[in-house]
N, C-alpha and C positions, 0 to 999 in steps of 0.2 A: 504494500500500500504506500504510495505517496505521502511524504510532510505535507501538509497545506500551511501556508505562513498567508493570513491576511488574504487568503480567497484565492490564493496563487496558488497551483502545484510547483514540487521542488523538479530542481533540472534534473534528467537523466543522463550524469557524463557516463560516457566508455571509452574504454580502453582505446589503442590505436587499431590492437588486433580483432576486437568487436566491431569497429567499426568498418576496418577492410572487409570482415567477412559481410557485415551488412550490404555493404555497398559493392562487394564483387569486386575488390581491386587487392593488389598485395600491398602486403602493410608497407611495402619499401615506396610505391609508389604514395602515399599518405607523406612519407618522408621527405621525398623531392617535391610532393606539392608544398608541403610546409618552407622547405628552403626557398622557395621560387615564387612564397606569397601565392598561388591561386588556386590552392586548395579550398575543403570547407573549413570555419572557422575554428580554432580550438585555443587553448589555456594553459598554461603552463602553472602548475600545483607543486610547486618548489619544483624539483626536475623528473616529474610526470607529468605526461601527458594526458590532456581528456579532452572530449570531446561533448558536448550538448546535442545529444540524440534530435531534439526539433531542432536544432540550427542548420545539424547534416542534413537533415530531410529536406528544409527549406534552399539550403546552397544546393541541392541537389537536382532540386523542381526548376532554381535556376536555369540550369544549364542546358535543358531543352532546347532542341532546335525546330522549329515548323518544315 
């Protein structure tokens, strides 16, 4: 179950490796998008990485082409 703080649900961060497998890419490519700025967003938690499950999803939706 989610925290709720003041009507909000808490973030869902993941892993790098959670989120490669979500998103079908290997973790190494997450890595060069992080170097190279245009990956999806993520945070640095002293020296772990995470990621905001709805941020991925939404950089994701970006990326769409018609």
């Amino acid at each position: 179950m989610d925290i709720v703080t003041s009507g909000v649900a808490s973030p869902d961060f993941k892993t790098q490796a959670e989120i490669a497998e979500i998103i079908k890419v290997p973790e190494r490519t997450l890595e060069d998008w992080r170097l190279n700025h245009v990956g999806p967003p993520y945070m640095k938690l002293g020296r772990h990485v995470r990621y905001d499950l709805l941020e991925v999803v939404a950089w994701a939706r970006d990326q769409r082409h018609a």
